[in-house]
C-alpha positions, 0 to 999 in steps of 0.5 A: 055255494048251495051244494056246500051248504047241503054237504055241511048240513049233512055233516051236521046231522050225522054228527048229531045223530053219533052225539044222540047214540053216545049220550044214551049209552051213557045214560044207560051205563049210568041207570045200571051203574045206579041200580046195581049201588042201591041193590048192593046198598039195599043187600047191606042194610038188611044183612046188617038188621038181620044179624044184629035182631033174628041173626043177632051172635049169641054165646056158645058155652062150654060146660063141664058136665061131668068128671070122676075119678078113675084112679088114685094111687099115692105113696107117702115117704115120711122121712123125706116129708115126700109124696108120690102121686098118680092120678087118673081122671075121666071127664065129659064136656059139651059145647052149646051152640045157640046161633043160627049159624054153625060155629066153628071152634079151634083145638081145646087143651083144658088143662088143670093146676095145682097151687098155680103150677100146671100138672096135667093137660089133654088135647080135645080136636078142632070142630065145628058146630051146627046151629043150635045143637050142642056136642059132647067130648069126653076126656081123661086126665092124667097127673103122674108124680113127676108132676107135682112132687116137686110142690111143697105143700103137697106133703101137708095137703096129703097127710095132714090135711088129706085133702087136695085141691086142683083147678081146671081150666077150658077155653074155647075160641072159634067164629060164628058165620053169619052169612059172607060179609060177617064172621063174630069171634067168640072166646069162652072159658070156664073154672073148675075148683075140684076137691080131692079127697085124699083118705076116702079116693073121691072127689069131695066136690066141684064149683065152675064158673063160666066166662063169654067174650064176644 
């Protein structure tokens, strides 16, 4: 009877000392788990306050910085009140980048308008933009008579009026990075009303009008 009670006492042990180590891991798995949560936690708040106070997303603009132009030829068939006319123009764009973070943007088409109907367009590539620096692109636009013959104002605006009227419109979409967890998207356009000077060839003036859409 002793030896038996010897035997289940050191059975007892054993088991308790198997308990003892189990339960520790298990508290050490428990103490990391907790620990790499709050780290992870701890990791979010402060990337959520520097992106919307220090990193807080400001607006890229797009700006048409300048436009000439380069050539204007039109002929005028007064017995069939028709218009032919080709013009070419030269223009300079830039986009601002006033975040901290390099934005990148897609393809740019700006493309310009004549009584509501496209007549010309061009094709500025995707890129992207260091933090806070500004590019500048050039472009030329060209408006052939097969384009906007077919308007039928055109005949009036050109011999009695002398005087066109065409607007240009830009839009820039892209994504600023702020850093892993967070990327803005930010759309940008602008308007340009231009003034064409049929009699003198020049362009007699220019309005632009910007708007952001984060």
């Amino acid at each position: 009877m002793e030896m038996e009670s010897s035997s289940n006492l050191g059975e007892n042990r054993s088991y308790n000392v198997e308990d003892c180590k189990y339960t520790r891991r298990h508290k050490r798995k428990k103490k990391i788990c907790m620990f790499i949560l709050c780290a992870y936690m701890l990791f979010t708040i402060t990337s959520t306050i520097l992106n919307f106070t220090i990193f807080r997303p400001k607006r890229p603009t797009i700006t048409l910085n300048s436009i000439t132009l380069e050539d204007l030829a039109v002929s005028v068939d007064a017995a069939r009140f028709k218009v032919n006319l080709n013009i070419t123009m030269n223009g300079s764009v830039s986009i601002e980048n006033h975040n901290r973070a390099s934005f990148q943007y897609e393809d740019i088409n700006p493309y310009i308008e004549y009584g509501g109907q496209e007549i010309g367009d061009v094709h500025i590539p995707a890129g992207k933009i260091g933090a806070r620096t500004t590019t500048t692109m050039n472009f030329t636009l060209i408006i052939r008579a097969n384009q906007i013959s077919s308007n039928p104002n055109l005949f009036s605006d050109v011999v009695e009026k002398g005087m066109l009227q065409l607007t240009l419109y830009m839009k820039l979409k892209g994504k600023v990075k702020l850093n892993v967890l967070f990327k803005i998207k930010i759309k940008a356009s602008s308007k340009c009303d231009l003034y064409l000077d049929i009699r003198n060839g020049t362009l007699a003036n220019q309005s632009c009008h910007s708007k952001i859409k984060l």
